[in-house]
N, CA, C and O atoms as CSV, one atom per row, in Angstrom:
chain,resi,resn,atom,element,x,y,z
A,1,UNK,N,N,-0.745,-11.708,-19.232
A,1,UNK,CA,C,-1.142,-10.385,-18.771
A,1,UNK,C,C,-0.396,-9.344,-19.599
A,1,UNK,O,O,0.834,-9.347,-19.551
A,2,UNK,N,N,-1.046,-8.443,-20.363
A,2,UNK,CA,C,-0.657,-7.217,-20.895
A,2,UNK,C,C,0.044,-6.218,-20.084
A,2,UNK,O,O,-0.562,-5.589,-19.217
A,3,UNK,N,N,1.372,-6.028,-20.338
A,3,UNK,CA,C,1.899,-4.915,-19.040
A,3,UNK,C,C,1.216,-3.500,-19.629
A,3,UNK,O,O,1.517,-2.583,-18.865
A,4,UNK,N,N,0.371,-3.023,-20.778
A,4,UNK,CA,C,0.516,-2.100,-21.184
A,4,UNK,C,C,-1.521,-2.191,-20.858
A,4,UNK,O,O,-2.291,-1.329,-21.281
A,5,UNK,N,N,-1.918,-3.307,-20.124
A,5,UNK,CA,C,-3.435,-3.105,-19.471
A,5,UNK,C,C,-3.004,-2.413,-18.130
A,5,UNK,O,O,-2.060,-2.370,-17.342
A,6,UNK,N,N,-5.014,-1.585,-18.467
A,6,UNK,CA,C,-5.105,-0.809,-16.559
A,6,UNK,C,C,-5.415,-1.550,-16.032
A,6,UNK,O,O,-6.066,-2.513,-16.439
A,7,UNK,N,N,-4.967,-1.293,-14.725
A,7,UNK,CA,C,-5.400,-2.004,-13.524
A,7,UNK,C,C,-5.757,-1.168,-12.355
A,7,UNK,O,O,-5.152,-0.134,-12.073
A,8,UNK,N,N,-6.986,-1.752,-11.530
A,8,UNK,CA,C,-7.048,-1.204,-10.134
A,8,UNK,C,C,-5.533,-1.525,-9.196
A,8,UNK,O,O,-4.803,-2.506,-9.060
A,9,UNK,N,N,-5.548,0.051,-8.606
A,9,UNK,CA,C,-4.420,-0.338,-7.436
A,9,UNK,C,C,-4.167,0.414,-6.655
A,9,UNK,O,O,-4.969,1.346,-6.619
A,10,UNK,N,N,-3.397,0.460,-5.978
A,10,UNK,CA,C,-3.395,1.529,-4.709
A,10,UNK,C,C,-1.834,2.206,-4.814
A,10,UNK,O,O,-1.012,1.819,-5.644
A,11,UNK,N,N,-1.527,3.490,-3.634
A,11,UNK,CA,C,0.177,3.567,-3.749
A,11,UNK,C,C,-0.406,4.494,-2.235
A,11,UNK,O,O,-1.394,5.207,-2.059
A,12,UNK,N,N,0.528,4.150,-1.483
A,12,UNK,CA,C,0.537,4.818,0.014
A,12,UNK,C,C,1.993,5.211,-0.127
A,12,UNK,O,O,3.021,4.744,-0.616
A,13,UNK,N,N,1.482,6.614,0.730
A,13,UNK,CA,C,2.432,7.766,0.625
A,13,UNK,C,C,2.627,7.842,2.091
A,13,UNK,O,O,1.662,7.710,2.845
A,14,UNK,N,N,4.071,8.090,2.623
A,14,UNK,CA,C,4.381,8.618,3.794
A,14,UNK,C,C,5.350,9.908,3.908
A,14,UNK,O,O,6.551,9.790,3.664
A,15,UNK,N,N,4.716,11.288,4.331
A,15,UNK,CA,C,5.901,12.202,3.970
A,15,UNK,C,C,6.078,12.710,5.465
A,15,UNK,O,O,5.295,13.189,6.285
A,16,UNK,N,N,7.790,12.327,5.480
A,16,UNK,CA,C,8.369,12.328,6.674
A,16,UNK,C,C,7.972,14.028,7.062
A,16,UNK,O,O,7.344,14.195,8.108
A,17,UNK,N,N,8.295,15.131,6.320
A,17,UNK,CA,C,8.501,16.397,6.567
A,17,UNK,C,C,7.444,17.057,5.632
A,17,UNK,O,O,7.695,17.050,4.427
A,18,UNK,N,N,6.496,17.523,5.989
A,18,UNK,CA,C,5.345,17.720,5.326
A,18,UNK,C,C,5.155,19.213,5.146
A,18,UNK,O,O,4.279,19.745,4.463
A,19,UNK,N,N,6.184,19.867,5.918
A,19,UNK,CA,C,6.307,21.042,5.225
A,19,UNK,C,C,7.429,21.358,4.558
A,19,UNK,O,O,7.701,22.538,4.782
A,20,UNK,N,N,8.247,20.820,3.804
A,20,UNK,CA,C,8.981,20.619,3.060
A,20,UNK,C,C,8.848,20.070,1.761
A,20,UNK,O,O,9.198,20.527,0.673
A,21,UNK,N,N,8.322,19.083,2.041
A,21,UNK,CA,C,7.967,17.769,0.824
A,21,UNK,C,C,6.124,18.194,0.201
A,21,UNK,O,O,5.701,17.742,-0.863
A,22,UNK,N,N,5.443,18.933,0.944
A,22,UNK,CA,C,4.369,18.395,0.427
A,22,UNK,C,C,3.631,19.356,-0.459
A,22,UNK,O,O,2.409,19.428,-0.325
A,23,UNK,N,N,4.320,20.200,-1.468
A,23,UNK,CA,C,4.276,21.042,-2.896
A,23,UNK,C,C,4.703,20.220,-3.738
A,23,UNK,O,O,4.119,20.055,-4.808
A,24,UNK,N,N,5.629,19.660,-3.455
A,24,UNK,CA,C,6.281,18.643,-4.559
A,24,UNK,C,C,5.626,17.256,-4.813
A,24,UNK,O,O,5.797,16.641,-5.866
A,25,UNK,N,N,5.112,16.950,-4.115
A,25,UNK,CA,C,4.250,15.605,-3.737
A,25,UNK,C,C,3.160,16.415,-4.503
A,25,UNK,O,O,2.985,15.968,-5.637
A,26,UNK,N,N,2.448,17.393,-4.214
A,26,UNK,CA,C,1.059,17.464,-4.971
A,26,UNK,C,C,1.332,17.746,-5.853
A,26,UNK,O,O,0.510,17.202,-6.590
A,27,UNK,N,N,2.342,18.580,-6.757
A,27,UNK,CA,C,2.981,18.817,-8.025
A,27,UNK,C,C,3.048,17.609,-8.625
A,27,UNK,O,O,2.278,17.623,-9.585
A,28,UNK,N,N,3.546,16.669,-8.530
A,28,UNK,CA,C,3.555,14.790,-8.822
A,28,UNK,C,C,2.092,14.448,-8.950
A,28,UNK,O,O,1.835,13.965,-10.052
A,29,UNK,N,N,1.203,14.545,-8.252
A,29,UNK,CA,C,0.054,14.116,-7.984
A,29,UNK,C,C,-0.970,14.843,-8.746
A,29,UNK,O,O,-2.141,14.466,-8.705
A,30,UNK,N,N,-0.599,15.883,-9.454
A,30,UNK,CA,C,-1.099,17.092,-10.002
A,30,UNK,C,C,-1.556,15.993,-11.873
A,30,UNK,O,O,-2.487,15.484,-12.498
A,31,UNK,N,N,0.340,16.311,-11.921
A,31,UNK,CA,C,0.760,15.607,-13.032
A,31,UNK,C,C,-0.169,14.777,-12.885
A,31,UNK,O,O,-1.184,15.439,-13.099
A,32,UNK,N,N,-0.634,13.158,-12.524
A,32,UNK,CA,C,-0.948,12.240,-12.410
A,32,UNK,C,C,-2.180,11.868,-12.525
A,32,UNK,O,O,-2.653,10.750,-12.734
A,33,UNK,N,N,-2.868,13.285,-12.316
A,33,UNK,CA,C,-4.205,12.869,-12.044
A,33,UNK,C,C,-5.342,12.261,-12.845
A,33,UNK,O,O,-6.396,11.814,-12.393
A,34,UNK,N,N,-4.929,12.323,-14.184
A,34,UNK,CA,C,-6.216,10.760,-14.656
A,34,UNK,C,C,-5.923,9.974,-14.066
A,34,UNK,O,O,-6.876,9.237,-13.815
A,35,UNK,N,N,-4.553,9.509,-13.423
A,35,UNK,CA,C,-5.006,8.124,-13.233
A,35,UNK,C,C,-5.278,7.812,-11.843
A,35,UNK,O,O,-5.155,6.624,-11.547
A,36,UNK,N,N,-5.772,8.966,-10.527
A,36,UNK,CA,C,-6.064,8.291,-9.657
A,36,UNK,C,C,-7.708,8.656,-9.889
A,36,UNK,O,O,-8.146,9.636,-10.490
A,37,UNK,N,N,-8.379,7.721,-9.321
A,37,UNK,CA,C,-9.727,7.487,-8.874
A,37,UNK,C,C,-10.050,7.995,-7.383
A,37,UNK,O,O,-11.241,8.245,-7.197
A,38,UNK,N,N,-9.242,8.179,-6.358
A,38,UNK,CA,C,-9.616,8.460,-5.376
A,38,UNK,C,C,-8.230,8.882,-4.593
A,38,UNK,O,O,-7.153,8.442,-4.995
A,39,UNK,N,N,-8.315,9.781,-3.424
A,39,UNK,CA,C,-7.095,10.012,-2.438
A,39,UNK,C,C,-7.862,11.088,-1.237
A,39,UNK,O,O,-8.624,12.055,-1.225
A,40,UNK,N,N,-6.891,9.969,0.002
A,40,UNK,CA,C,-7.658,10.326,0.866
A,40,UNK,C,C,-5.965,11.001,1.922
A,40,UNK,O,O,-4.904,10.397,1.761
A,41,UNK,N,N,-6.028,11.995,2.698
A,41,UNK,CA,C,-5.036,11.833,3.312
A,41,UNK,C,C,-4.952,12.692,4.690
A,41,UNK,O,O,-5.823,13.506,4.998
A,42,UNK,N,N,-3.669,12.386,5.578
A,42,UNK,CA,C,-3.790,12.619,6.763
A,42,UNK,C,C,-3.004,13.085,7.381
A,42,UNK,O,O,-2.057,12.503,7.910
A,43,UNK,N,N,-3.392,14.791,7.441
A,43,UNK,CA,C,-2.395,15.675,7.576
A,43,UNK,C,C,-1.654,15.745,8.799
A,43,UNK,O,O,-2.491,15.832,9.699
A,44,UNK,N,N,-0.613,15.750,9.229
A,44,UNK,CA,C,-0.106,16.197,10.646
A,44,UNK,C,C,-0.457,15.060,11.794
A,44,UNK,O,O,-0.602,15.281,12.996
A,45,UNK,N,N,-0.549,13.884,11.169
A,45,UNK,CA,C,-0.677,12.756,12.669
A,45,UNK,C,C,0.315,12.565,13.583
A,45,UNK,O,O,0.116,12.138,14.720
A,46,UNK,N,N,1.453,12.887,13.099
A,46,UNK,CA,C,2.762,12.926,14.425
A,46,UNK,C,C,3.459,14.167,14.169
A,46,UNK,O,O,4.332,14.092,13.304
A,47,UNK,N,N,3.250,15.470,14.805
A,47,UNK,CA,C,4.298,16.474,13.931
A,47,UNK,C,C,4.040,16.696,12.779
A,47,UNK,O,O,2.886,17.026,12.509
A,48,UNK,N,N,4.926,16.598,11.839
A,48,UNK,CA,C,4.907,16.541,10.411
A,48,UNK,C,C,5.310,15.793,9.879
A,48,UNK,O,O,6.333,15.890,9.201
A,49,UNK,N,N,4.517,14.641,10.043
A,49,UNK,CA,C,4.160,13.690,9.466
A,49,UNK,C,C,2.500,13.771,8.429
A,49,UNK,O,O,1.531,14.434,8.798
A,50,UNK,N,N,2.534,13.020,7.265
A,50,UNK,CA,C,1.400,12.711,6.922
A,50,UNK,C,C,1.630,11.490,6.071
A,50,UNK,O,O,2.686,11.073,5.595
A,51,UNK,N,N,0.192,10.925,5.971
A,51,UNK,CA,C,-0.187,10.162,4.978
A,51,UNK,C,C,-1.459,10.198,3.677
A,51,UNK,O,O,-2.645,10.522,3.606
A,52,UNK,N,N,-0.660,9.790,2.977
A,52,UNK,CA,C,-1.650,10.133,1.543
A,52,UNK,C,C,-2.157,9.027,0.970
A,52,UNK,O,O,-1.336,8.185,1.334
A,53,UNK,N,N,-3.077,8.374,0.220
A,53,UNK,CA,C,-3.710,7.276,0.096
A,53,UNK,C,C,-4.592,7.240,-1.094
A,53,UNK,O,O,-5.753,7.644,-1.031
A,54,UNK,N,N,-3.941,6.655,-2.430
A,54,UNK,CA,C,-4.159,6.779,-3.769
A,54,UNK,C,C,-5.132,5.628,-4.088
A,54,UNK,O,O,-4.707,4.486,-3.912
A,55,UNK,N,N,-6.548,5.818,-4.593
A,55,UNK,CA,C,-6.908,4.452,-5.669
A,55,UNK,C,C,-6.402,4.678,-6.889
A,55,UNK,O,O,-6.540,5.864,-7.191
A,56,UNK,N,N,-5.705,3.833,-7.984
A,56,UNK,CA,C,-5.475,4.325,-9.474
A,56,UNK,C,C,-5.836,3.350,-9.899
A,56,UNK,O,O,-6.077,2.311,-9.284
A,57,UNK,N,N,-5.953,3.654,-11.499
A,57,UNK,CA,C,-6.023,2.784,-12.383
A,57,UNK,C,C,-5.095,3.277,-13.686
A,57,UNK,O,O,-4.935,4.322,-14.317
A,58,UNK,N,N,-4.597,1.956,-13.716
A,58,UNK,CA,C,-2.993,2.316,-14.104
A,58,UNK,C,C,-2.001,1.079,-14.877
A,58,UNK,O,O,-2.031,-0.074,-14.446
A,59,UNK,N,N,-1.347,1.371,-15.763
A,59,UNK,CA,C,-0.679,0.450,-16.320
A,59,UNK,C,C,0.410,-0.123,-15.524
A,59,UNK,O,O,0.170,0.150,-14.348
A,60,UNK,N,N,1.737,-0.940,-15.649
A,60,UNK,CA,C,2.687,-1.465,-14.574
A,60,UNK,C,C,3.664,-0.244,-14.607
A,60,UNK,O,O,4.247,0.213,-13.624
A,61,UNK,N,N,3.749,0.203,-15.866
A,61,UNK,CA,C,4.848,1.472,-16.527
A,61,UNK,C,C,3.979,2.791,-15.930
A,61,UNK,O,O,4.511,3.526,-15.098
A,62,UNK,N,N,3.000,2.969,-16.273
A,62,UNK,CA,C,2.803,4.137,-15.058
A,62,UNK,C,C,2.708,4.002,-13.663
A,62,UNK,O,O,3.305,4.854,-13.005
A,63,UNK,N,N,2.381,3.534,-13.342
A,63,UNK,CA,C,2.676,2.714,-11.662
A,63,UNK,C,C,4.338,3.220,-11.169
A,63,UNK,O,O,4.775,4.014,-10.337
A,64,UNK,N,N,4.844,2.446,-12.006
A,64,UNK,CA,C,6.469,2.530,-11.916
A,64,UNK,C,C,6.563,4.303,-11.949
A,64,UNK,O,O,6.792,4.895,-10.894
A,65,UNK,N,N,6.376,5.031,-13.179
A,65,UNK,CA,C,6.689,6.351,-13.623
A,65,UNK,C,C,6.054,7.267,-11.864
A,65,UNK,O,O,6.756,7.746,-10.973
A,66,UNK,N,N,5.005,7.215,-11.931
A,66,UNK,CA,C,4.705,8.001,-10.367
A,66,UNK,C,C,5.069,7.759,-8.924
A,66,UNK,O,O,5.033,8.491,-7.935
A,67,UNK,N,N,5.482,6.333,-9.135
A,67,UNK,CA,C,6.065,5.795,-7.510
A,67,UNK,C,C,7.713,6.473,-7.685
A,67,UNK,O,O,8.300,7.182,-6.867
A,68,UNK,N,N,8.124,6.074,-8.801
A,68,UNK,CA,C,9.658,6.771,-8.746
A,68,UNK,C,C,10.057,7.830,-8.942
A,68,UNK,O,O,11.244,8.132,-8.822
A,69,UNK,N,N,8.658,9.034,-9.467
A,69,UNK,CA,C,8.994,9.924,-8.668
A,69,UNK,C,C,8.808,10.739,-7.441
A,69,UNK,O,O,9.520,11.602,-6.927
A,70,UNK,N,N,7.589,10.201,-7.090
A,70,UNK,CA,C,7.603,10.382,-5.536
A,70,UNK,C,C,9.036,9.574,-4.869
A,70,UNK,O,O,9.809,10.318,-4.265
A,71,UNK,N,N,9.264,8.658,-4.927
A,71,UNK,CA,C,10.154,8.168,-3.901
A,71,UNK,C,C,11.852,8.474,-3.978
A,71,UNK,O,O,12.778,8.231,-3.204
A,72,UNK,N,N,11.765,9.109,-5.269
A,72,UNK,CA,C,13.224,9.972,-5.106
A,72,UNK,C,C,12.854,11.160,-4.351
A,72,UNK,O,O,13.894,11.784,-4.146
A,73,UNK,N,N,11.734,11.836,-3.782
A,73,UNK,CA,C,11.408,12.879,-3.221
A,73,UNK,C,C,12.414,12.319,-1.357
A,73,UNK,O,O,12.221,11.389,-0.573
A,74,UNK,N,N,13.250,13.282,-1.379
A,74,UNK,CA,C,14.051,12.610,0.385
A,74,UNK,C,C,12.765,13.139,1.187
A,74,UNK,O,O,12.007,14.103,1.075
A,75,UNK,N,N,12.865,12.232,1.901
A,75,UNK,CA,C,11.870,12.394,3.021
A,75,UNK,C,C,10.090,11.622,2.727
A,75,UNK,O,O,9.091,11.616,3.448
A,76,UNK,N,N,10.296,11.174,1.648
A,76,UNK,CA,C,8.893,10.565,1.457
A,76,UNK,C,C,8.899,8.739,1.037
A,76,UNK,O,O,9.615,8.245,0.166
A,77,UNK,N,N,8.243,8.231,1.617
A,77,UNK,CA,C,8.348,6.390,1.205
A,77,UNK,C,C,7.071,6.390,0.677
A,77,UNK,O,O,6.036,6.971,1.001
A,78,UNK,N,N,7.440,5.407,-0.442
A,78,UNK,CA,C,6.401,5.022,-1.102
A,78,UNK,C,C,5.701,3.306,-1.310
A,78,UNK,O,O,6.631,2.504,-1.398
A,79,UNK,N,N,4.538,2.737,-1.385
A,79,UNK,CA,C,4.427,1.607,-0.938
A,79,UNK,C,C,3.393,1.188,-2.473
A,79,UNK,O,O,2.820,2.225,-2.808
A,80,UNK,N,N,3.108,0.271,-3.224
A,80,UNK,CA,C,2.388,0.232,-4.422
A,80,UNK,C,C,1.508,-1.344,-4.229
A,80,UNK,O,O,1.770,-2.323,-3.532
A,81,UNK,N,N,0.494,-1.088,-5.087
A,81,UNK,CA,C,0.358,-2.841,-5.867
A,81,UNK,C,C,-0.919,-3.090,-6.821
A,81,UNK,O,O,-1.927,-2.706,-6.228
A,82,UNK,N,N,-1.090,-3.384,-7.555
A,82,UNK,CA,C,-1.844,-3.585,-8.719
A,82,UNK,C,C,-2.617,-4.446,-8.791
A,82,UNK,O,O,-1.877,-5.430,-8.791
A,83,UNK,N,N,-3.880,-4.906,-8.872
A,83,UNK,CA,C,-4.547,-6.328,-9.208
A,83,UNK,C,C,-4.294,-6.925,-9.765
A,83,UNK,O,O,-3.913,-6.422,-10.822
A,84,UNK,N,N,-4.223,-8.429,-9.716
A,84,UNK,CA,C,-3.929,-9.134,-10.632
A,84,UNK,C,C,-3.997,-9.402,-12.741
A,84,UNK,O,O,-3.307,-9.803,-13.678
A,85,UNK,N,N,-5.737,-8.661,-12.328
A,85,UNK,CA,C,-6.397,-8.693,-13.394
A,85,UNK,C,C,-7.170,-7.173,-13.538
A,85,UNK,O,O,-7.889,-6.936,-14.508
């Protein structure tokens, strides 16, 4: 497997404080955007809470480059995974 092939994949976003965190999260997501295909998300389900919900297509090194910087963001977890092929 080529680490430097795209792949279908997903990355779920949880931002604890959503009025805090969530300029910076779309600023990231801004950056990013050839490589998602789709995002769906869900504003305010507990408080301020939300969830965000990425399709990409994406190398292992960009995968890596956008999850780490969302997830140095305090207050936001990030969850990833790539197809095999």
């Amino acid at each position: 497997m080529n680490k430097n092939q795209k792949r279908l994949g997903f990355v779920g976003i949880i931002v604890e404080n959503r009025k805090m965190c969530s300029g910076v999260v779309n600023d990231i997501l801004s950056q990013f955007s050839d490589l998602i295909l789709a995002r769906t998300g869900l504003p305010n389900i507990k408080g301020n809470t939300s969830v965000i919900t990425l399709v990409i297509d994406a190398t292992t090194d960009e995968l890596g480059v956008i999850t780490g910087k969302l997830g140095n963001i305090p207050g936001v977890s990030v969850k990833s995974g790539l197809a095999k092929n």
